[in-house]
C-alpha positions as CSV (number, residue, x, y, z in Angstrom):
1,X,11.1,19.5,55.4
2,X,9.9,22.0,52.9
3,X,6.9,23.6,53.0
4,X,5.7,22.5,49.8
5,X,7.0,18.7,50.7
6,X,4.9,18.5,53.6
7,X,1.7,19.5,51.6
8,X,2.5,16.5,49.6
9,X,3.1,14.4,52.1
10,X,-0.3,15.8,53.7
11,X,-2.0,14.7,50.9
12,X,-0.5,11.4,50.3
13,X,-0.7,10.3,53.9
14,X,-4.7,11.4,53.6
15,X,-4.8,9.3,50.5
16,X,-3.1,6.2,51.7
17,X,-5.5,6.8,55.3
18,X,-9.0,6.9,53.4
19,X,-8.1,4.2,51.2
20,X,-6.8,2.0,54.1
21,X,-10.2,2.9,55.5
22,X,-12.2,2.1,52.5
23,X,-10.3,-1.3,52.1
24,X,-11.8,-2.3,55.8
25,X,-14.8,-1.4,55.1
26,X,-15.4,-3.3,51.8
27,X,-13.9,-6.4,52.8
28,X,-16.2,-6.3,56.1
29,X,-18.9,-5.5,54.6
30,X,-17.7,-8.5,51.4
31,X,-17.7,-11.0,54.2
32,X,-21.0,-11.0,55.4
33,X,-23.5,-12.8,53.4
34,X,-26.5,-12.3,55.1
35,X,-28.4,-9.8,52.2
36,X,-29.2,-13.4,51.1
37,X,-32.0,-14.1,53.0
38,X,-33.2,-17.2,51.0
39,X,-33.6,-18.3,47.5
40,X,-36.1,-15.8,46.2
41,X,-37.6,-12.3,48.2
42,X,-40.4,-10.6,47.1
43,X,-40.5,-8.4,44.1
44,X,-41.5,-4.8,43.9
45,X,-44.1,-6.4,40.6
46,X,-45.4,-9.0,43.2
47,X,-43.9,-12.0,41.8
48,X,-40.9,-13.8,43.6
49,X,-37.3,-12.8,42.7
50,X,-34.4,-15.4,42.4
51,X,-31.1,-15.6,43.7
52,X,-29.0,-15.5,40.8
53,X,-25.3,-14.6,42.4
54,X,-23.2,-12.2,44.1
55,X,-22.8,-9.0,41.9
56,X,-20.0,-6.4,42.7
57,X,-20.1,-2.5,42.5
58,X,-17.8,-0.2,42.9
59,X,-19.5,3.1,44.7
60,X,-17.5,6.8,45.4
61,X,-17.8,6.8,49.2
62,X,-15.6,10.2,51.3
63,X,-13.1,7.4,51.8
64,X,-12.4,6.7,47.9
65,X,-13.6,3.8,45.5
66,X,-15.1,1.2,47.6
67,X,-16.1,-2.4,45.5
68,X,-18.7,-4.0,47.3
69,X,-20.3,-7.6,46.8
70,X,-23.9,-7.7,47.4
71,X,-26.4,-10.5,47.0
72,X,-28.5,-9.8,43.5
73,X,-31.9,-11.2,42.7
74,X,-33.7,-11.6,39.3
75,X,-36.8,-11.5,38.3
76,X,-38.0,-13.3,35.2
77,X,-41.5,-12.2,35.5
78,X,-40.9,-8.6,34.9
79,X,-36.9,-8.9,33.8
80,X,-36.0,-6.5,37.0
81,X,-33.1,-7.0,39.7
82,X,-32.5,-6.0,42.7
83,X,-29.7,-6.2,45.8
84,X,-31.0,-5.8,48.9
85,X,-28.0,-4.8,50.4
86,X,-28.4,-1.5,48.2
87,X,-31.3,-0.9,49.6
88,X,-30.4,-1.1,53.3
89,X,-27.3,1.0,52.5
90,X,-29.3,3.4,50.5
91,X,-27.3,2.8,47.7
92,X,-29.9,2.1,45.3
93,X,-29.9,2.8,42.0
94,X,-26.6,5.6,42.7
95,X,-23.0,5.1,42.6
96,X,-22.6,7.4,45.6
97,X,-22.5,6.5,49.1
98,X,-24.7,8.8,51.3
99,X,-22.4,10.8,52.3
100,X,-21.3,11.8,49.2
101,X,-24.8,12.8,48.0
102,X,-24.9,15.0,50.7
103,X,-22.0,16.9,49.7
104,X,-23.1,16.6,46.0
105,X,-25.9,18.0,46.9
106,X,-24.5,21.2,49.4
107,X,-22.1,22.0,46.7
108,X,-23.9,21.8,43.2
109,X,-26.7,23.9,45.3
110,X,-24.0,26.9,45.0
111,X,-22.1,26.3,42.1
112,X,-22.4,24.8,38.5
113,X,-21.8,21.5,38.3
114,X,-18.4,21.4,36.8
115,X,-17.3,23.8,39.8
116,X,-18.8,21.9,42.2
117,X,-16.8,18.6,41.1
118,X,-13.6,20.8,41.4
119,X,-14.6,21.5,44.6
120,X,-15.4,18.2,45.8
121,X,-12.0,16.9,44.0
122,X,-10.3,19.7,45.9
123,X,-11.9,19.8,49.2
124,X,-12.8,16.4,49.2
125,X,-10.5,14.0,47.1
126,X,-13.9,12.9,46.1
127,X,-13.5,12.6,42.3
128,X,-17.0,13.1,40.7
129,X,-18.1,14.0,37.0
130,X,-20.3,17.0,36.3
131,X,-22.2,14.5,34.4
132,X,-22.8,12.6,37.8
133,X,-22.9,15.7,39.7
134,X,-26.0,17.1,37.7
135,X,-27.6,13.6,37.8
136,X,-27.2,13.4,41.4
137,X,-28.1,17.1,41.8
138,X,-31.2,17.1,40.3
139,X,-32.6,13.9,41.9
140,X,-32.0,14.9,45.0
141,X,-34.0,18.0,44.1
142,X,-36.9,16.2,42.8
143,X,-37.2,14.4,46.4
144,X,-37.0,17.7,48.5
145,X,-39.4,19.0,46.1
146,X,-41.3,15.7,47.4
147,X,-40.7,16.1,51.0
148,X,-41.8,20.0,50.4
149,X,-45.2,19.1,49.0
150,X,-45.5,16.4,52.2
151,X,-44.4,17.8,54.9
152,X,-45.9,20.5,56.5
153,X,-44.4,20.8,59.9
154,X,-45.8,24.2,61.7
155,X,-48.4,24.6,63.2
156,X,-46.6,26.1,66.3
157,X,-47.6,29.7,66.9
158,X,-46.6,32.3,64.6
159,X,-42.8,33.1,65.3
160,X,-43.8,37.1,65.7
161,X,-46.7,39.0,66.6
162,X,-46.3,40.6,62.0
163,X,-44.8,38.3,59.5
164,X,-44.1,39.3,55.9
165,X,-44.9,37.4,52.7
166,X,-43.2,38.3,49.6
167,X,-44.1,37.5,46.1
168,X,-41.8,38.2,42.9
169,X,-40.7,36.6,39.9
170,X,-37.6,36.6,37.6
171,X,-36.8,34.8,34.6
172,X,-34.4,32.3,34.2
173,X,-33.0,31.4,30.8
174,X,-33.7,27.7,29.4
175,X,-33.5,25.9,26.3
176,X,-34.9,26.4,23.4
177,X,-37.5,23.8,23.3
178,X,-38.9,25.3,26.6
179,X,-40.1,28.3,25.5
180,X,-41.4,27.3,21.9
181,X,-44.2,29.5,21.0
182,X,-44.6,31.1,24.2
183,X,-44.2,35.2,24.2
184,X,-41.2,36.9,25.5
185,X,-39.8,40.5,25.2
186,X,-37.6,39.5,22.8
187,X,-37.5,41.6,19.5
188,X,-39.4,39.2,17.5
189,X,-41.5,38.4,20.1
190,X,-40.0,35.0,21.2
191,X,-38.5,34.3,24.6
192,X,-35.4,32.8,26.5
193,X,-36.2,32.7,29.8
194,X,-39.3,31.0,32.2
195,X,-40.3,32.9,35.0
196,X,-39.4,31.8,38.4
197,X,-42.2,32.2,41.1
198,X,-40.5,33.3,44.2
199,X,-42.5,33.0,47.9
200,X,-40.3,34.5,50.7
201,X,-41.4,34.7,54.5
202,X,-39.7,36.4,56.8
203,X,-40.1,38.7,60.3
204,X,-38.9,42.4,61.2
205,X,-38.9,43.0,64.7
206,X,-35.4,44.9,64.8
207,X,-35.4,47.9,64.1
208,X,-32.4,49.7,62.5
209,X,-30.8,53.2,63.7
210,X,-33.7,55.6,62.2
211,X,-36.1,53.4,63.7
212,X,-37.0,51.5,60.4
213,X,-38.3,47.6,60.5
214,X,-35.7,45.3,59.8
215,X,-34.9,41.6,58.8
216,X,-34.4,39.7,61.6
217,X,-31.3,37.4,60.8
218,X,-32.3,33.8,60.4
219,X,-36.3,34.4,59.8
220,X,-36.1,33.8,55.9
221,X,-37.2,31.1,54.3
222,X,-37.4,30.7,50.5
223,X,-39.7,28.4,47.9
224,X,-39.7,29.0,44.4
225,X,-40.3,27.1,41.3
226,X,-41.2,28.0,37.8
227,X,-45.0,27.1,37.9
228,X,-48.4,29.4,36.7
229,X,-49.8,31.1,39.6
230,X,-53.0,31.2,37.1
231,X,-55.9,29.6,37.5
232,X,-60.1,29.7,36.0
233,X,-63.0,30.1,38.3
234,X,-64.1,26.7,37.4
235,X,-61.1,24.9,39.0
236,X,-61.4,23.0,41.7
237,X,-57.7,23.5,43.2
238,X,-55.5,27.0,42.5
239,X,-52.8,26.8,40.8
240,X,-49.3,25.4,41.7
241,X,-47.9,28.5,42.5
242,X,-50.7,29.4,45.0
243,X,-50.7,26.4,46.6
244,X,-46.9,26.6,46.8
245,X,-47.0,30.2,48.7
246,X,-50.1,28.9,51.0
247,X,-47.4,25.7,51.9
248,X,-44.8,28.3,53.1
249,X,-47.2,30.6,54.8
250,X,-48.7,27.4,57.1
251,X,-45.2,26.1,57.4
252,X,-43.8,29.5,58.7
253,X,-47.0,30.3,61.2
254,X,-47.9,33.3,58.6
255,X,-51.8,31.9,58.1
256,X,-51.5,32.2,62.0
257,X,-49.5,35.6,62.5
258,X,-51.8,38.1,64.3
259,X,-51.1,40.6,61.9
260,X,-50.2,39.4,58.0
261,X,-48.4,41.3,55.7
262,X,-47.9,40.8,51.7
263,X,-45.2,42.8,49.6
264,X,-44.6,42.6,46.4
265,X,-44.4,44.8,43.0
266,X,-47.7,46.3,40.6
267,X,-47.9,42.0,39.2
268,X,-51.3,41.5,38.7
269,X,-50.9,38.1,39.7
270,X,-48.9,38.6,43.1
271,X,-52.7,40.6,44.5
272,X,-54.5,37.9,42.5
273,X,-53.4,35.4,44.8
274,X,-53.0,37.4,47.7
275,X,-56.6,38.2,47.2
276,X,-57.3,34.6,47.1
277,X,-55.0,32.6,49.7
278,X,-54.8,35.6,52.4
279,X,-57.8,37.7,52.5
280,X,-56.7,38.9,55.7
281,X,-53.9,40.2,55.2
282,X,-52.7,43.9,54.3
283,X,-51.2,44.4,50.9
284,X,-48.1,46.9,50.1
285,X,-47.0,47.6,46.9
286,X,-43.1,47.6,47.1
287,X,-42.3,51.3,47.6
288,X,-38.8,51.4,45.3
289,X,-41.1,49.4,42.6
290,X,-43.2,52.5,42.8
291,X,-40.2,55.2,42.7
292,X,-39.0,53.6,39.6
293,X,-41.8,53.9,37.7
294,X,-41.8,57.3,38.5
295,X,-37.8,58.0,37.4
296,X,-38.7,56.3,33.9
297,X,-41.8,58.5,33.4
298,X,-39.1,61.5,34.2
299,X,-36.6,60.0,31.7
300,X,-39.5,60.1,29.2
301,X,-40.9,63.6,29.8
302,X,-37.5,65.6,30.4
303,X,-34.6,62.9,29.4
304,X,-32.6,60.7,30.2
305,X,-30.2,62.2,33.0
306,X,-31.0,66.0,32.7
307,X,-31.5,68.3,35.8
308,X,-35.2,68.9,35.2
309,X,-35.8,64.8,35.2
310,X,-33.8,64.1,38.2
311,X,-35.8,67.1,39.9
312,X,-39.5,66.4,38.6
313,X,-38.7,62.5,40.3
314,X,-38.0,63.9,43.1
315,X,-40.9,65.9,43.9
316,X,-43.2,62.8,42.4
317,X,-41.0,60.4,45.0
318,X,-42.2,63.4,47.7
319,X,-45.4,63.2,47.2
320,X,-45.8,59.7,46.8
321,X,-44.0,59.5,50.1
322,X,-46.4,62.1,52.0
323,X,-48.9,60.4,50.6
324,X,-50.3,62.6,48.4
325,X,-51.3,60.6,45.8
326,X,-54.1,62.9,44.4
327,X,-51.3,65.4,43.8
328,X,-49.1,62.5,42.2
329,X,-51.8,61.8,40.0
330,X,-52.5,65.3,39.0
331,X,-48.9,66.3,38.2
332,X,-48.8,63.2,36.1
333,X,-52.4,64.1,34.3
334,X,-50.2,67.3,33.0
335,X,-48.0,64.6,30.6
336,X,-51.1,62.3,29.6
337,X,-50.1,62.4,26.4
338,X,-47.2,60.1,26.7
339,X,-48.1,56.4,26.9
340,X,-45.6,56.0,29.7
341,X,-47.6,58.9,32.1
342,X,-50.7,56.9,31.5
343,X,-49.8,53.9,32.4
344,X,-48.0,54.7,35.4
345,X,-51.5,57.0,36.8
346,X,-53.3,53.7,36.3
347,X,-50.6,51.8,38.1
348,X,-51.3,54.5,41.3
349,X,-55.0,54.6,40.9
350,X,-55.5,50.4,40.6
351,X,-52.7,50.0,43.5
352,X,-53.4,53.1,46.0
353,X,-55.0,51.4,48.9
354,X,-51.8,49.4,48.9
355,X,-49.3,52.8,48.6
356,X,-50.6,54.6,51.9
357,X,-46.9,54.9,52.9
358,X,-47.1,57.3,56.0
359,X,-50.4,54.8,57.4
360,X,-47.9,51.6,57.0
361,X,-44.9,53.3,58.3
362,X,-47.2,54.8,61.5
363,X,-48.1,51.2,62.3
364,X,-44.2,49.9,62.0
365,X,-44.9,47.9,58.8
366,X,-42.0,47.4,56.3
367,X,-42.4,49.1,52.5
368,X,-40.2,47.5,50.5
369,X,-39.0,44.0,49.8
370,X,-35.8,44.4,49.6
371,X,-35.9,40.1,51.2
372,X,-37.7,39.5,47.9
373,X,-35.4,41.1,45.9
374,X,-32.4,39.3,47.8
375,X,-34.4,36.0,47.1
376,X,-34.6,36.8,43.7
377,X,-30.6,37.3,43.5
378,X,-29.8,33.9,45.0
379,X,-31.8,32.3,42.6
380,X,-29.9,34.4,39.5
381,X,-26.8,33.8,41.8
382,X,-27.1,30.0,40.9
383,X,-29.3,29.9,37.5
384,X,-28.2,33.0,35.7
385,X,-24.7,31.9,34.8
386,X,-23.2,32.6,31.5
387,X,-23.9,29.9,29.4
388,X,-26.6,28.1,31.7
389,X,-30.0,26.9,29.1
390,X,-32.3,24.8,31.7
391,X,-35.2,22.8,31.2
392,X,-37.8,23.7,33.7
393,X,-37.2,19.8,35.5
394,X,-34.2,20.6,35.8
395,X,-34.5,24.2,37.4
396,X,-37.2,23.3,39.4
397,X,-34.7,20.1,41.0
398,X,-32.1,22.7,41.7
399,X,-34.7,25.4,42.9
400,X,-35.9,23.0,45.2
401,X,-32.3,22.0,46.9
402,X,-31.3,25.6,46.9
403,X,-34.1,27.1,48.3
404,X,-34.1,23.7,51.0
405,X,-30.7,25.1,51.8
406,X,-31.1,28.7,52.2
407,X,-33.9,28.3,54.2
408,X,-32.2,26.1,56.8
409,X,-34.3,23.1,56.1
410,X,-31.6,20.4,54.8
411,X,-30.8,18.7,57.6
412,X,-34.1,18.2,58.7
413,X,-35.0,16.9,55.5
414,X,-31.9,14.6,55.6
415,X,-33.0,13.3,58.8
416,X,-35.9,12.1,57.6
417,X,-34.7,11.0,54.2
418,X,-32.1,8.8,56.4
419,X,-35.2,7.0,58.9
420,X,-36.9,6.2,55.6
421,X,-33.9,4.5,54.0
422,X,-33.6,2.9,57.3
């Protein structure tokens, strides 16, 4: 047999398998009547429900189309229906069995939609739209972004003796009617993206060849959604974002770390509610943020790509590494007159207690975020895509699954999605 006949007949044989298999299974599960438990149940308005008559479905199982029979009641007082049957199979209101929301759910989380029906089709021989994909997707976002805000489940000791919050943001580009009159660095002034809020927590026990803190592999955990991290005196609750980063930091054992540590770059709103949710915890201002301001006040003063730019960074990036900020300061007080040297000696003067390099180094601590960074490329990894516009429901449903993912949390959440069904 050739090779290319037997990868038919691998396929067909598959085919002809699953579908025997999806055959069984409906007709077993066709012959049992009892989802009718009487002549009316309870409806979810309070009023009884009616029998009315046995109502089939067809539903995209891992075996293939399976049409199932169920028992379906009406309700004339508020003109629902319902089939209990759906309900125990967790089949309600969806066209795909469990198991295939899972994988709906795994693959969209990586891919566009489209792909992730080619995949499914491929991988699979599960045949769903990107219409259904996307629908599918997102719900299943908006109930991890559910579970996130319910279940909180550390309160073990903190993993490591220093754990590491990071804070960033990156835009993400949505429709038009999301960003109506809202300020963006467009050239008119408009804007095409939203900001994603990004909180990342992670340890760095290892240490790498030089002797540097390191990642440890499997300590990341991701949460981000586009929400304001703003809020007034007056409120009684921070703001979403806050409250988002304080939810990962008690999850992960970081509110309970003997020694706390928050990186991120010169955001006025990162400190803001570092300030405010960990007052205990020592601040670093990402140390390649900091370099770069530096190489684009060289760029200004000497130009782009010349020998005296690259040379003048690199006795700024010295200093700033000794810690010597006065003389940072100093030789940047020589070029005052540019609006970029300004800015960047206010940048080093509001931020130094968070630049003391060599003290942060001497204790072990990490300088950079470089996890934040990462964090910020899976998100632009999945959103970014040519052609992608989101409205912020929809990112935030996908932020939710992907970050669920990343951070090793879906089957966990399955598990308890499952018992609830159940």
């Amino acid at each position: 047999m050739e090779t290319q006949d037997f990868e038919a007949f691998e396929g067909a044989l598959r085919r002809r398998a699953l579908g025997i298999a999806a055959q069984m299974a409906a007709e077993r599960f066709n012959a049992d009547h009892s989802d009718r438990s009487g002549p009316t149940i309870a409806c979810a308005c309070g009023r009884p429900a009616q029998y009315a008559s046995r109502r089939p479905k067809t539903f995209i199982t891992l075996m293939g189309p399976m049409r199932l029979e169920r028992a379906y009641y009406y309700c004339p007082a508020c003109r629902g229906g319902s089939c209990p049957r759906d309900r125990a199979l967790d089949l309600q209101d969806t066209s795909l069995s469990p198991a295939t929301t899972r994988l709906v759910g795994m693959t969209a989380a990586e891919v566009s939609f489209a792909k992730a029906g080619e995949l499914l089709a491929a991988l699979a021989g599960v045949e769903v739209e990107a219409r259904q994909v996307e629908r599918c997707a997102e719900a299943l976002g908006r109930e991890i972004a559910r579970d996130e805000c319910a279940v909180r489940e550390q309160t073990a000791p903190a993993p490591a003796p220093t754990m590491y919050l990071g804070l960033d943001g990156t835009g993400v580009p949505v429709r038009p009617t999301e960003v109506a009159g809202r300020h963006g660095k467009q050239p008119d002034g408009s804007a095409k993206t939203r900001e994603v809020k990004l909180a990342t927590v992670w340890t760095a026990e290892g240490r790498d060849p030089e002797g540097r803190p390191c990642r440890d592999p499997g300590s990341v955990s991701y949460n981000a959604a586009v929400e304001s991290a703003a809020s007034r005196d007056t409120d009684p609750q921070p703001a979403a974002f806050p409250q988002r980063a304080q939810r990962e930091a008690q999850r992960r054992g970081f509110v309970t770390a003997a020694r706390q540590v928050v990186i991120g770059d010169g955001a006025p709103w990162i400190w803001n509610s570092a300030d405010e949710q960990f007052p205990d915890a020592i601040q670093i201002i990402d140390i390649y943020h900091a370099k770069q301001h530096l190489c684009d006040v060289a760029k200004v003063i000497h130009g782009a790509g010349t020998e005296f730019a690259h040379q003048w960074a690199q006795d700024r990036k010295a200093e700033l590494d000794a810690g010597r900020l006065r003389d940072l300061v100093a030789a940047l007080r020589t070029h005052a007159d540019t609006p970029e040297a300004r800015q960047c000696i206010q940048y080093i003067v509001g931020n130094r207690h968070r630049m003391r390099y060599p003290q942060f180094r001497a204790r072990g601590l990490c300088v950079s975020s470089g996890v934040v960074e990462a964090g910020c490329k899976q998100i632009g990894a999945r959103l970014k895509r040519a052609g992608m516009r989101w409205t912020v429901a929809g990112a935030n449903a996908i932020l939710a699954l992907r970050c669920c993912i990343l951070s090793g949390r879906f089957e966990d959440f399955w598990e308890r999605r499952a018992a609830k069904a159940a």
